[in-house]
KELO-846816 format. One record per residue: x, z, y of N, C-alpha, C in turn. Coordinates in Angstrom, 1 decimal, decimal comma, always signed. Each point is the difference from the previous one (the first is absolute). Last residue first. Example, Ala and Ser with C-alpha at 12.3 -4.5 7.8 and 13.67 -1.06 7.14 Angstrom:
<pts>
+12,8 | +7,1 | -2,2 | +0,9 | +0,0 | +1,1 | -0,8 | +0,8 | +1,1
+0,3 | -0,1 | -5,7 | -0,9 | +0,0 | +1,2 | +0,9 | +0,0 | +1,2
</pts>
This chain:
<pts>
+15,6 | -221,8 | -73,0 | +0,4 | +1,5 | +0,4 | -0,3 | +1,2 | -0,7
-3,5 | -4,5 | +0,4 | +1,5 | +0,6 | -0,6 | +1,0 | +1,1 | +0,9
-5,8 | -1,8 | -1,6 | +1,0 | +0,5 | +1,3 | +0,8 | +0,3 | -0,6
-3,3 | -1,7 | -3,1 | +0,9 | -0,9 | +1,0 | +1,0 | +0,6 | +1,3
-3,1 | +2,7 | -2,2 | +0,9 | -0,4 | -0,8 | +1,1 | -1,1 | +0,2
-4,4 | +1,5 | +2,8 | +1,7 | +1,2 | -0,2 | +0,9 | -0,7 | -1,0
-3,9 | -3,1 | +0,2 | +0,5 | +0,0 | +1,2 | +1,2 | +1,5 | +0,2
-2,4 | -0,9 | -4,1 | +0,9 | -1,6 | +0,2 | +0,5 | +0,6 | +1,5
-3,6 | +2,4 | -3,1 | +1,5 | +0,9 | +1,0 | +0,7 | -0,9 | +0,4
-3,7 | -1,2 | -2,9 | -0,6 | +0,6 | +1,5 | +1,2 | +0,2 | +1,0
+1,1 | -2,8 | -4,4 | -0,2 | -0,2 | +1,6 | -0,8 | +0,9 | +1,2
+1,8 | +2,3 | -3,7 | +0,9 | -0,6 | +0,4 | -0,5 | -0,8 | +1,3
-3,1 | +1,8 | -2,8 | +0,5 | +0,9 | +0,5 | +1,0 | -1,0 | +1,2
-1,7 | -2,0 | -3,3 | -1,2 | +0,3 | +1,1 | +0,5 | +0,7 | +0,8
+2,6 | -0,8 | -3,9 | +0,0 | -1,1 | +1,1 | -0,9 | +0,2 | +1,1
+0,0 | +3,1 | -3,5 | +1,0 | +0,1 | +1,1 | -0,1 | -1,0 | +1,0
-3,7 | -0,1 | -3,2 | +0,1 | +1,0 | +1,4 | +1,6 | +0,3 | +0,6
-3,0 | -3,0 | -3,3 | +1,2 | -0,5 | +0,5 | +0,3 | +1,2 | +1,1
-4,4 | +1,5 | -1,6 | +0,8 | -1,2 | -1,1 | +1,1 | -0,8 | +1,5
-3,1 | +3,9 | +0,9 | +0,3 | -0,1 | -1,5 | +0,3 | -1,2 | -0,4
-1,4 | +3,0 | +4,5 | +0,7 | -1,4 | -0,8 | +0,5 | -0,2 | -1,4
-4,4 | +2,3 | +3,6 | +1,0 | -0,2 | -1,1 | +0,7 | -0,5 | -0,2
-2,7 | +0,3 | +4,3 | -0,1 | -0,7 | -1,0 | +1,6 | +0,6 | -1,2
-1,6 | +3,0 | +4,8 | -0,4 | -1,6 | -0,6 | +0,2 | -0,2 | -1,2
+2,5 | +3,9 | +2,2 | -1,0 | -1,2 | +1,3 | -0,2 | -1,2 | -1,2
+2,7 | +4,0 | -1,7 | -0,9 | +0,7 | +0,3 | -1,1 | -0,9 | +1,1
+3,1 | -1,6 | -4,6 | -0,3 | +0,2 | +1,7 | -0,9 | +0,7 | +0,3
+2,7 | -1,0 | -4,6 | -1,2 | +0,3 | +0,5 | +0,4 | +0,0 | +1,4
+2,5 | -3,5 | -3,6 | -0,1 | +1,2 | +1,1 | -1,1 | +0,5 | +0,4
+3,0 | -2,3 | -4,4 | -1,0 | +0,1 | +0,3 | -0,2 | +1,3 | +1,4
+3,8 | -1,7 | -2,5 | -0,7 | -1,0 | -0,2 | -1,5 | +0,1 | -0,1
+5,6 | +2,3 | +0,8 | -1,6 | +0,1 | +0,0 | -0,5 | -1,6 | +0,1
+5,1 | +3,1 | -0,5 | -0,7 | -1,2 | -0,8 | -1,7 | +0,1 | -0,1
+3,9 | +0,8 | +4,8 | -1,0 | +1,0 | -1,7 | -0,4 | -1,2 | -0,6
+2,5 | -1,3 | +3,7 | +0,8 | +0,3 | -1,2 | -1,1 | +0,9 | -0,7
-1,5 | -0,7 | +3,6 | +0,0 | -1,2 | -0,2 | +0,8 | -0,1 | -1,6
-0,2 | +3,9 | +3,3 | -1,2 | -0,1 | -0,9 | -0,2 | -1,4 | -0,7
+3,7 | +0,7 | +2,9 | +0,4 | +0,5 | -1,3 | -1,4 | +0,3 | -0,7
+0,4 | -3,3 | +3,8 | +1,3 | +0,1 | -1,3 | -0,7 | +0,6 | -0,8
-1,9 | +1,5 | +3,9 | -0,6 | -0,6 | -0,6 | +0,6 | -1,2 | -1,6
+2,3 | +3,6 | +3,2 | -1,3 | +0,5 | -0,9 | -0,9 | -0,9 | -0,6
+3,4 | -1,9 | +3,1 | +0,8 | +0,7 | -1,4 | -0,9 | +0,5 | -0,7
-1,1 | -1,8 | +3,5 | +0,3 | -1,0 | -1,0 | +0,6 | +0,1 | -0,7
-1,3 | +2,9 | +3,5 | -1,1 | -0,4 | -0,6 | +0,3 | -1,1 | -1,0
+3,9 | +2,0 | +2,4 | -0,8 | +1,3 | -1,1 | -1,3 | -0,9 | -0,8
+2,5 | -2,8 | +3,1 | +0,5 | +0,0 | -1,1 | -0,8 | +1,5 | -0,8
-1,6 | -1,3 | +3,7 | +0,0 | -0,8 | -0,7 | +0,3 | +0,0 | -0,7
-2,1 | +2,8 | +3,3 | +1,2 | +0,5 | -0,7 | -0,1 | -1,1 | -1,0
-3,9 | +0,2 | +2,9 | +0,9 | +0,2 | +0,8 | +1,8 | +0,1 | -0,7
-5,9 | -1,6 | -0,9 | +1,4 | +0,3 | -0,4 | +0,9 | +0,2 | +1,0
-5,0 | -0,7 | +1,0 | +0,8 | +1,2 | +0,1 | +1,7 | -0,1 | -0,8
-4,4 | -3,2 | -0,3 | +0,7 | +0,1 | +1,4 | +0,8 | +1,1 | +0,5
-1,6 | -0,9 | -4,6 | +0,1 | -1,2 | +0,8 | +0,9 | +0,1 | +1,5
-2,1 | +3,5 | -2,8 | +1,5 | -0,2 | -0,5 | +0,5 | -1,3 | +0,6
-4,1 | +1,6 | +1,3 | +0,6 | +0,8 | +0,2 | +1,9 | -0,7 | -0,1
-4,1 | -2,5 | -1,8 | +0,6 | -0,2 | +1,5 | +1,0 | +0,5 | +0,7
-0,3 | +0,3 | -5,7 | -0,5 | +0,3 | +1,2 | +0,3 | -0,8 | +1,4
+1,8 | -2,1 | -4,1 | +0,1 | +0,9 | +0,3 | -1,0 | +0,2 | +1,6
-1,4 | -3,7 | -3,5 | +1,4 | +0,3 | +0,6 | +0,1 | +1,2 | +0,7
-2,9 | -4,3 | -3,1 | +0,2 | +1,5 | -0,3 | +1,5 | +0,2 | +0,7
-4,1 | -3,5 | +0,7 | +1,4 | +0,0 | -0,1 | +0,6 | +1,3 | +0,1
-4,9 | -1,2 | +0,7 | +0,7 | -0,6 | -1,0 | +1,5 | +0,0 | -0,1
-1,3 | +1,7 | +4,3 | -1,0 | -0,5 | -0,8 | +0,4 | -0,7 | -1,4
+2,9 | +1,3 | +3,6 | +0,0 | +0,9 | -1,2 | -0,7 | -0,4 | -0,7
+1,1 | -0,9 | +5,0 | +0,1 | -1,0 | -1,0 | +0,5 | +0,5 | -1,5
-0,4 | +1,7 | +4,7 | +0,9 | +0,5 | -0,9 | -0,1 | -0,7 | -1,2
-3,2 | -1,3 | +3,4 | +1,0 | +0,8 | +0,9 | +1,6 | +0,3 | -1,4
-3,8 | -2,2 | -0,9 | -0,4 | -0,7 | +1,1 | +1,3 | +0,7 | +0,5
-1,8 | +1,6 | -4,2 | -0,1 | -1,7 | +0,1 | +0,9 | -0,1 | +1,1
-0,8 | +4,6 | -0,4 | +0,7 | +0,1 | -1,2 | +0,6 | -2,2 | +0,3
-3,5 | +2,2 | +2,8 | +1,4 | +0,5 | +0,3 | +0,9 | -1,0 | -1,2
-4,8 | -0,5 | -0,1 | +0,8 | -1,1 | +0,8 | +1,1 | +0,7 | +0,4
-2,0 | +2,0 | -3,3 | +0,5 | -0,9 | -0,6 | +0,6 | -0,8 | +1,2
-1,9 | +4,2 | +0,6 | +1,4 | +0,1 | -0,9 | +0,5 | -1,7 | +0,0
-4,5 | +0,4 | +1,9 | +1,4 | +0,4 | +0,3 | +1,5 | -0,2 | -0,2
-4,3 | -0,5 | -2,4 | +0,4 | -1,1 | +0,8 | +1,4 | +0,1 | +0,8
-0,7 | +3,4 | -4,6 | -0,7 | -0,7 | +1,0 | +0,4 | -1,1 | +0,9
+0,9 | +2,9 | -5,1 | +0,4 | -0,4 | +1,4 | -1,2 | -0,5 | +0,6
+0,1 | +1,6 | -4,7 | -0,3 | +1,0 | +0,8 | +0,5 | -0,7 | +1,4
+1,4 | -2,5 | -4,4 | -1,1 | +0,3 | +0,3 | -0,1 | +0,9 | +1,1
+2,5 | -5,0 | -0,9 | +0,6 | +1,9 | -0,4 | -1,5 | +1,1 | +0,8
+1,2 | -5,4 | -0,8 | -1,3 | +0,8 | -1,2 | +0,3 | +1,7 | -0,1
+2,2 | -3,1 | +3,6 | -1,8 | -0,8 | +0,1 | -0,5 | +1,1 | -1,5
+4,7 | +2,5 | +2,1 | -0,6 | -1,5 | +0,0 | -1,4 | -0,5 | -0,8
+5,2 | +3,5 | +0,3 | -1,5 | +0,1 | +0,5 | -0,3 | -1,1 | +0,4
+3,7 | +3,2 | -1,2 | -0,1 | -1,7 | -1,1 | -1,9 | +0,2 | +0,4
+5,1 | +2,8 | +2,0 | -1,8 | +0,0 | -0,4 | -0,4 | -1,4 | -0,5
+5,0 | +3,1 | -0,4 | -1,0 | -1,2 | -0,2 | -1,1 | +0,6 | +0,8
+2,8 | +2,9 | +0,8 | +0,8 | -0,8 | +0,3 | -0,7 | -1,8 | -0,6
-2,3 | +4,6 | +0,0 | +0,0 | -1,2 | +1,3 | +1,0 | -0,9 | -0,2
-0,7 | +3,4 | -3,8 | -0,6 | +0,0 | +1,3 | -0,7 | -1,3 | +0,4
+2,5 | +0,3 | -4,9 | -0,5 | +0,1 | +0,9 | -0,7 | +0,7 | +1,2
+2,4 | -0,5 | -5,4 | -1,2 | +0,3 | +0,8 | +0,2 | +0,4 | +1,6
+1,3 | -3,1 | -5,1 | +0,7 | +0,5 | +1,3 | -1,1 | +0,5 | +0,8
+0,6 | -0,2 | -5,4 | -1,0 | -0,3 | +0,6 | +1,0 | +0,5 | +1,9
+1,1 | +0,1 | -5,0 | +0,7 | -1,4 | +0,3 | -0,9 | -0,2 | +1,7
-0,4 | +3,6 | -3,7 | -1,4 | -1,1 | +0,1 | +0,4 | -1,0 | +0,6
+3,2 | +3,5 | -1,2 | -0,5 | +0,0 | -1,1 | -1,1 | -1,4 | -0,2
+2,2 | +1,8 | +4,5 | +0,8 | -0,7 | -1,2 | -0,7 | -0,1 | -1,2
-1,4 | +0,3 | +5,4 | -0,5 | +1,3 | -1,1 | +0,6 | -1,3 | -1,9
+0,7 | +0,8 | +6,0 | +0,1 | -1,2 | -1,7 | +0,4 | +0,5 | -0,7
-0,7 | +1,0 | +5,9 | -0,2 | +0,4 | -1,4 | -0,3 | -1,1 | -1,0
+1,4 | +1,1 | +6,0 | -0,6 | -1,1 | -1,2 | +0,3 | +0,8 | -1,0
-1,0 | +1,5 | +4,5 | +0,8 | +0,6 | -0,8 | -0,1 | -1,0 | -1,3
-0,2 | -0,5 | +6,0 | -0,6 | +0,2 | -1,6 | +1,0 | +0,3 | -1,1
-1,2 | -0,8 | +6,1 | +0,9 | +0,7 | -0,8 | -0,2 | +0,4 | -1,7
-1,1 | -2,8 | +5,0 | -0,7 | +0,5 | -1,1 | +1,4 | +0,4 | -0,8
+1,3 | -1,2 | +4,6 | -1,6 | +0,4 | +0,2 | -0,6 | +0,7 | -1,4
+4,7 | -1,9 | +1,1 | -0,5 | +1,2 | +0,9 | -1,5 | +0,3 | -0,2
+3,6 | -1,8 | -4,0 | -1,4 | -0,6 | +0,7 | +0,2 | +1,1 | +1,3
+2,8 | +0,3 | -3,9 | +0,3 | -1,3 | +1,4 | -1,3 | -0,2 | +0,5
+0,6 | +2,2 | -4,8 | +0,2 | +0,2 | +1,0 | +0,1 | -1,4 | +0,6
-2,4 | +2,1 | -4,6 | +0,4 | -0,9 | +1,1 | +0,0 | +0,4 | +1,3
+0,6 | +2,3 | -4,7 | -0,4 | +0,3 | +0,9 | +0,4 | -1,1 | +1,3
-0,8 | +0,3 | -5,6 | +1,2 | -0,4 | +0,8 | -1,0 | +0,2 | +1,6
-0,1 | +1,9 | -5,9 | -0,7 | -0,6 | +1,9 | +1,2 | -0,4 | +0,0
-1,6 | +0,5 | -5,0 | +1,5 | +0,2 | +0,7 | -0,9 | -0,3 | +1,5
-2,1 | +2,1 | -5,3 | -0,1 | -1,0 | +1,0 | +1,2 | +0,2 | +1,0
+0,0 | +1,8 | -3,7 | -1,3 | -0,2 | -0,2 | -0,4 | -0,8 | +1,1
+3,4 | +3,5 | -0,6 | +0,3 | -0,5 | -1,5 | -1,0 | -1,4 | +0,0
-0,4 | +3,3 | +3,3 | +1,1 | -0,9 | +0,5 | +0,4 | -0,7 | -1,5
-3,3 | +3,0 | +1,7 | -0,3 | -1,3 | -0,4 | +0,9 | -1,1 | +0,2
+0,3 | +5,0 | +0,9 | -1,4 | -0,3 | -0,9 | -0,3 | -1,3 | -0,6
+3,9 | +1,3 | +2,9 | +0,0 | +0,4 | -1,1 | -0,8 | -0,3 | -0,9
-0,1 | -2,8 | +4,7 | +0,5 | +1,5 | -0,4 | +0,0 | +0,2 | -1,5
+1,9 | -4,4 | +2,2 | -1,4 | +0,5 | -0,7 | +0,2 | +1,6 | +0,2
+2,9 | -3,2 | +3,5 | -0,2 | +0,8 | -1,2 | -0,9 | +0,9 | -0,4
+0,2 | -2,5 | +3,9 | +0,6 | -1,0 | -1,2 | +0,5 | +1,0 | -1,3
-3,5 | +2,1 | +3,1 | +0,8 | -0,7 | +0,5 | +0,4 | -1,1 | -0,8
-4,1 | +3,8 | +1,2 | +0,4 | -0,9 | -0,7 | +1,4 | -0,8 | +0,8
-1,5 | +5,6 | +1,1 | -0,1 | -1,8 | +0,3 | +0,7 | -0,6 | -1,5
-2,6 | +4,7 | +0,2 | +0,5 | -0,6 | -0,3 | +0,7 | -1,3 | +0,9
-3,7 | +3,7 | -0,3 | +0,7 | +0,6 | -1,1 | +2,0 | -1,1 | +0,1
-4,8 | +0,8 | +3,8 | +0,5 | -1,0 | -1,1 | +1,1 | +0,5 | -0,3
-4,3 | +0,3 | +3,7 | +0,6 | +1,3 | -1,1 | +0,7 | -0,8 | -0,6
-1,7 | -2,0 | +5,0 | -0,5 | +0,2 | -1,9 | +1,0 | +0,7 | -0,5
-0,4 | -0,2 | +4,9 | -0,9 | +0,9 | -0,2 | +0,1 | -0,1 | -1,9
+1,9 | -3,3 | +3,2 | +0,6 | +1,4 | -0,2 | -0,4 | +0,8 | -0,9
-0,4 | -4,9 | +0,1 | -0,7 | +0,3 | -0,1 | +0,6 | +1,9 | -0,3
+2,3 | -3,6 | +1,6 | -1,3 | -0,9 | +0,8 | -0,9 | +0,9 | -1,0
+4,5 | +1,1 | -0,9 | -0,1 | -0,2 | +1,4 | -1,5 | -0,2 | +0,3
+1,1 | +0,0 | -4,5 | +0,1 | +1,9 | +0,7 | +0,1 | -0,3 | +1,8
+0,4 | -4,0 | -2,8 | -1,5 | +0,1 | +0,0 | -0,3 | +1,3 | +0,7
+4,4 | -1,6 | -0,6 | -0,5 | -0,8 | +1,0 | -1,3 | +1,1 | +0,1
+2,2 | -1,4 | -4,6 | +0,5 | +1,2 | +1,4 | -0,7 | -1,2 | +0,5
-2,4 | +0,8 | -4,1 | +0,9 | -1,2 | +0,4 | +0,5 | +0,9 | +1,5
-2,3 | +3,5 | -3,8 | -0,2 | -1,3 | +1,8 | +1,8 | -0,8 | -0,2
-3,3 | +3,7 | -3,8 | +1,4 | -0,6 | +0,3 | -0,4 | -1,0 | +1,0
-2,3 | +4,6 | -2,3 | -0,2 | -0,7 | +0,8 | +1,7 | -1,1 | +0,2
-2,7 | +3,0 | -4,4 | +1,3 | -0,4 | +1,3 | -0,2 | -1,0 | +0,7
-3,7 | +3,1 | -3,2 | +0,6 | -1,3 | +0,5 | +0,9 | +0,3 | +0,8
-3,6 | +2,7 | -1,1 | +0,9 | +0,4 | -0,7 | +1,7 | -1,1 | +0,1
-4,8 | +0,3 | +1,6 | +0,7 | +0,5 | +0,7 | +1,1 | +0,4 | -0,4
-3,8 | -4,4 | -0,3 | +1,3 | +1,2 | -0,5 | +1,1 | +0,8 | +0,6
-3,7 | -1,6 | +2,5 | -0,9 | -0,8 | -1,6 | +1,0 | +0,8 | -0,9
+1,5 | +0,0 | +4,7 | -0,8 | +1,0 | -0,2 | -1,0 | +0,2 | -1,2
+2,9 | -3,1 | +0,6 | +1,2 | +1,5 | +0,0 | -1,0 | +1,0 | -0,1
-1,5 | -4,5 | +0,8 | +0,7 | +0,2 | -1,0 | +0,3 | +0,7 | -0,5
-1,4 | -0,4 | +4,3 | -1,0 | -0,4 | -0,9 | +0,2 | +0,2 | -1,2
+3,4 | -0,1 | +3,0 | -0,2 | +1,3 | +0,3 | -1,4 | +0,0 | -1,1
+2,1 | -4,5 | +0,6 | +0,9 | +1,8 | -0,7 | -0,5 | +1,1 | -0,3
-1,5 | -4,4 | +2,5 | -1,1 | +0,7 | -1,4 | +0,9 | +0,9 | -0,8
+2,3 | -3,0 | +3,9 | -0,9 | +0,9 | +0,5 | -0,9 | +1,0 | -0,8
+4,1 | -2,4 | -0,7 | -0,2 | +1,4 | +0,1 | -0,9 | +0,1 | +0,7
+2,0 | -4,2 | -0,1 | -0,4 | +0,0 | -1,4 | +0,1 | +1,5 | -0,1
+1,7 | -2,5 | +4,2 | -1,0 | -0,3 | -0,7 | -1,1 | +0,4 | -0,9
+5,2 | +0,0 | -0,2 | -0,4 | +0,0 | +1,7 | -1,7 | +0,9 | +0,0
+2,0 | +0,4 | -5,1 | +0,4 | -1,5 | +1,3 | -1,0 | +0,7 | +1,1
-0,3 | +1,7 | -4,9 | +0,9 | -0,5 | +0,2 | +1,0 | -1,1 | +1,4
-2,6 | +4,8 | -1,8 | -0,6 | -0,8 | +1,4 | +1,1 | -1,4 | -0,4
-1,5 | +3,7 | -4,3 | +0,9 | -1,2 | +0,9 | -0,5 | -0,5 | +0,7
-0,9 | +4,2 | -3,5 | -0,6 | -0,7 | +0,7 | +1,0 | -1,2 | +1,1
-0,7 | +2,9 | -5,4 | +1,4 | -0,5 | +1,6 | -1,1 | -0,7 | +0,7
-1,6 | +2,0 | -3,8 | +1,2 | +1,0 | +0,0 | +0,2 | -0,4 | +1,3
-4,4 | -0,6 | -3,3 | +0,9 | -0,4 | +1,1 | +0,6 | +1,1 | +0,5
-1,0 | -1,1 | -5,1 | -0,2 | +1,2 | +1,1 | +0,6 | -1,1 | +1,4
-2,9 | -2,7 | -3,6 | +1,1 | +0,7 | -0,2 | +0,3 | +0,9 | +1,2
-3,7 | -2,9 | -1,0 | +1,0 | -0,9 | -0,2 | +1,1 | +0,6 | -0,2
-4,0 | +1,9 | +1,9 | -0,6 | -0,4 | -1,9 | +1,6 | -0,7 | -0,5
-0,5 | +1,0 | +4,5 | +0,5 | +1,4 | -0,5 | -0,3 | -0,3 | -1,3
-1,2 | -2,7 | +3,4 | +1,4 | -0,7 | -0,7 | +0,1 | +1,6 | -0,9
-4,4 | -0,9 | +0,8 | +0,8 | -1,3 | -0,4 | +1,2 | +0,2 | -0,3
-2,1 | +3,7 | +2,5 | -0,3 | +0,0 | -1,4 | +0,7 | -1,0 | -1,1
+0,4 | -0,3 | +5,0 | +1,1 | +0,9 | -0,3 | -0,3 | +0,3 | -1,7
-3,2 | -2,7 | +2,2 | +1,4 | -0,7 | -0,2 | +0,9 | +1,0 | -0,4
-4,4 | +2,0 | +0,9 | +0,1 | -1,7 | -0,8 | +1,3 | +0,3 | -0,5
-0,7 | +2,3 | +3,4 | -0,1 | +1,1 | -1,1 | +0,0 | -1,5 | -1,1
+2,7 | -1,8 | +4,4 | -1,7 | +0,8 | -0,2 | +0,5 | +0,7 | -1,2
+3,6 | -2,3 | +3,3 | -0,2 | +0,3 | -1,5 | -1,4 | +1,1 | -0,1
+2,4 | -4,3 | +2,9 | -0,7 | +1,4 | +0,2 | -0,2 | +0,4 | -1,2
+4,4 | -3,1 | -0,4 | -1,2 | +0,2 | +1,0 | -0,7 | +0,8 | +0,1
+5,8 | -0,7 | -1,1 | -1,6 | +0,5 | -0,8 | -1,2 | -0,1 | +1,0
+5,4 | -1,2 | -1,2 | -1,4 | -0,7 | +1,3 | -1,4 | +0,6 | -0,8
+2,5 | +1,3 | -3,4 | +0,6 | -1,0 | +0,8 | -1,1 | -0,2 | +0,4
+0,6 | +3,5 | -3,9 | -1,0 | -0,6 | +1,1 | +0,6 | -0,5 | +1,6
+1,5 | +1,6 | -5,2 | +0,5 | -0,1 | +1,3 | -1,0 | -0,8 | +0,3
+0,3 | +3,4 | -4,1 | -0,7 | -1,0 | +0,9 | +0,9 | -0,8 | +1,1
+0,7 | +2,9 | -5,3 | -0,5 | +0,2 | +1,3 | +0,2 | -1,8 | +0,3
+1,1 | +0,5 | -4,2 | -1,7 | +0,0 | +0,0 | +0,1 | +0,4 | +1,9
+4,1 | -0,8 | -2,3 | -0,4 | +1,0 | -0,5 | -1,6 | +0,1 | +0,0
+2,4 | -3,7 | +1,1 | -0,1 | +0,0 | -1,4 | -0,2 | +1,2 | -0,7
-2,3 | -2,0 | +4,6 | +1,4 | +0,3 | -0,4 | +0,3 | +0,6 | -1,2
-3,7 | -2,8 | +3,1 | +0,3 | +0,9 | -0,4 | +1,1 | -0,1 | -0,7
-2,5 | -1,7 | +4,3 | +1,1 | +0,2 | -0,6 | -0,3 | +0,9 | -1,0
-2,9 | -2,4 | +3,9 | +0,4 | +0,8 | -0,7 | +0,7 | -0,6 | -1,5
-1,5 | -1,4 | +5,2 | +0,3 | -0,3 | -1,3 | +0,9 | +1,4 | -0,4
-3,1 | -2,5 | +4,2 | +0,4 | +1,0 | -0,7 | +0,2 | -0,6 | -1,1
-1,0 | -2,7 | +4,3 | -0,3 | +0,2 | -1,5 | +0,7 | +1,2 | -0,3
-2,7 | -2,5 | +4,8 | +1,2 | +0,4 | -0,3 | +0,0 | +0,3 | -2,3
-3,0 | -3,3 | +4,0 | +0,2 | +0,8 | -1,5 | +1,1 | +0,4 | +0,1
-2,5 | -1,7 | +4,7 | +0,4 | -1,1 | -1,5 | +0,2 | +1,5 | -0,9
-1,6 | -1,6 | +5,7 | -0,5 | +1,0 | -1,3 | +0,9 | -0,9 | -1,2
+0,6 | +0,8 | +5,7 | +0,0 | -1,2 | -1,1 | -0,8 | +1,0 | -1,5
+1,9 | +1,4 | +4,9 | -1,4 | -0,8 | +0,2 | -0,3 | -0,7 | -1,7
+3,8 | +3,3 | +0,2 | +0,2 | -1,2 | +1,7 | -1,2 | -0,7 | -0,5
-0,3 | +2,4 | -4,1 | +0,5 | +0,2 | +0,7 | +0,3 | -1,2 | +1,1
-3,0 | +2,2 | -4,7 | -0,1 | -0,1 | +1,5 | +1,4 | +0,2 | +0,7
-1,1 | -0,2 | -5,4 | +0,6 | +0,2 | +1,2 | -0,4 | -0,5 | +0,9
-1,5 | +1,4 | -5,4 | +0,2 | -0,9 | +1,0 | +0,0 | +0,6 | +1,1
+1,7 | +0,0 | -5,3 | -1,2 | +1,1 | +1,2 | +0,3 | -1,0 | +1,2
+1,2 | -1,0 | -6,0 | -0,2 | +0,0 | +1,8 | -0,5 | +0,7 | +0,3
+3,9 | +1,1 | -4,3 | -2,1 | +0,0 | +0,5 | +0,2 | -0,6 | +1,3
+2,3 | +0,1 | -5,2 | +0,2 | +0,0 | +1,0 | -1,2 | -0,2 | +1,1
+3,7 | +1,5 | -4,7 | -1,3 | -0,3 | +1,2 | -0,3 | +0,0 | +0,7
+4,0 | +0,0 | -4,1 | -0,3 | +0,1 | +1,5 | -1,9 | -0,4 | +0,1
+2,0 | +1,0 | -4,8 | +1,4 | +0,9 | +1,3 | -0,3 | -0,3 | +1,3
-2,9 | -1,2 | -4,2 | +0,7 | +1,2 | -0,3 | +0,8 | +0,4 | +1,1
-0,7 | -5,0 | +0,1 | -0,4 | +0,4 | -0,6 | +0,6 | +1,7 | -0,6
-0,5 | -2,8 | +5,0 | +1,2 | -0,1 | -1,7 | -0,2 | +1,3 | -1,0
-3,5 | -0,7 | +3,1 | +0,9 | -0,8 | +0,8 | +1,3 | -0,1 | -0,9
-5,1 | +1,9 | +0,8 | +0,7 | +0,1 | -1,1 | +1,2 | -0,9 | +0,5
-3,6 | +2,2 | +3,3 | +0,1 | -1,1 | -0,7 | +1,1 | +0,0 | -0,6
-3,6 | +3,5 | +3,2 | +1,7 | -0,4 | -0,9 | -0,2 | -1,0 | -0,6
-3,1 | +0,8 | +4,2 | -0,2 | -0,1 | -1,7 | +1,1 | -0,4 | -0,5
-2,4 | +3,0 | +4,4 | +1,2 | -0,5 | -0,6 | -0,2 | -0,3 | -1,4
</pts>
């Protein structure tokens, strides 16, 4: 794992990479820090004697966050790097993973530690993925799961696979748009186009993703057309 500086003094951020349904590409961790000096370690990946050194130079990690469906499997990696850490799960995750220890669910309200400091919103209407978005106000920065992946010809860690799914079947390749998951699973139209409203009203202008390419420049609009198809649903 090699942290990367990401708004300067308050986020970092690291790839590991994923194996999953036949395909190989990069999930991202991102670390938080908060104006007292603790951590939040979002989607965190495997954490060696290395990496846990890296972020522990950066300030105490306090919070650990499964934020989405998905995004709990290097919890326990984490928890076991600091044991001193709160465990917090997007709901859903206590179902598909009994056995993890966690202090917490994320909802639409920050808990206490960092509610001065960033706002969620917990998207609903999906039957299949379930996420906790986060915009962290000071850096204007929107951070992500699945609801983007922005994957295409210069995004590194993929393969042939990934790509003739992503081209040929769900048409992602270069065109940044919510998971397949989120693709073929909405079920609640008006919840899914209400959660996505109201992360639309944060004032951001820059998104991390945990699939692919950065967005840093026109990112609402990026945002807006990935979500063109719930937004357009009325009712």
């Amino acid at each position: 794992m090699e942290l990367t500086e990401h708004t300067k003094g308050a986020i970092w951020i690291a790839d590991y990479p994923v194996h999953y349904a036949g395909t190989r590409f990069n999930a991202r961790m991102t670390v938080i820090r908060l104006a007292d000096g603790r951590l939040i370690l979002h989607s965190p990946g495997d954490i060696d004697a290395a990496g846990a050194a890296q972020i522990a130079a950066l300030g105490t990690p306090a919070f650990i966050v499964a934020p989405g469906s998905y995004h709990y499997l290097h919890v326990a990696s984490a928890k076991a790097a600091f044991p001193g850490a709160e465990v917090w799960i997007c709901p859903g995750v206590e179902r598909k993973a009994p056995d993890l220890q966690f202090d917490g669910f994320l909802s639409d309200t920050p808990p206490e530690a960092w509610a001065g400091e960033l706002d969620q919103c917990l998207l609903r209407g999906n039957r299949i993925v379930w996420e906790v978005a986060f915009f962290h106000r000071a850096s204007k920065v929107l951070i992500l799961t699945d609801l983007i992946e922005n994957i295409g010809d210069d995004t590194p860690g993929t393969d042939w696979t990934l790509k003739l799914w992503w081209k040929a079947v769900f048409h992602m390749w270069n065109h940044p748009k919510p998971a397949p998951e989120y693709q073929i699973g909405w079920s609640d139209k008006k919840a899914a186009k209400a959660s996505l409203e109201r992360i639309l009203d944060w004032d951001f202008d820059r998104i991390i993703l945990a699939h692919g390419d950065l967005i840093d420049e026109d990112a609402k609009s990026v945002a807006r057309q990935a979500w063109q198809r719930p937004l357009s649903w009325s009712g």
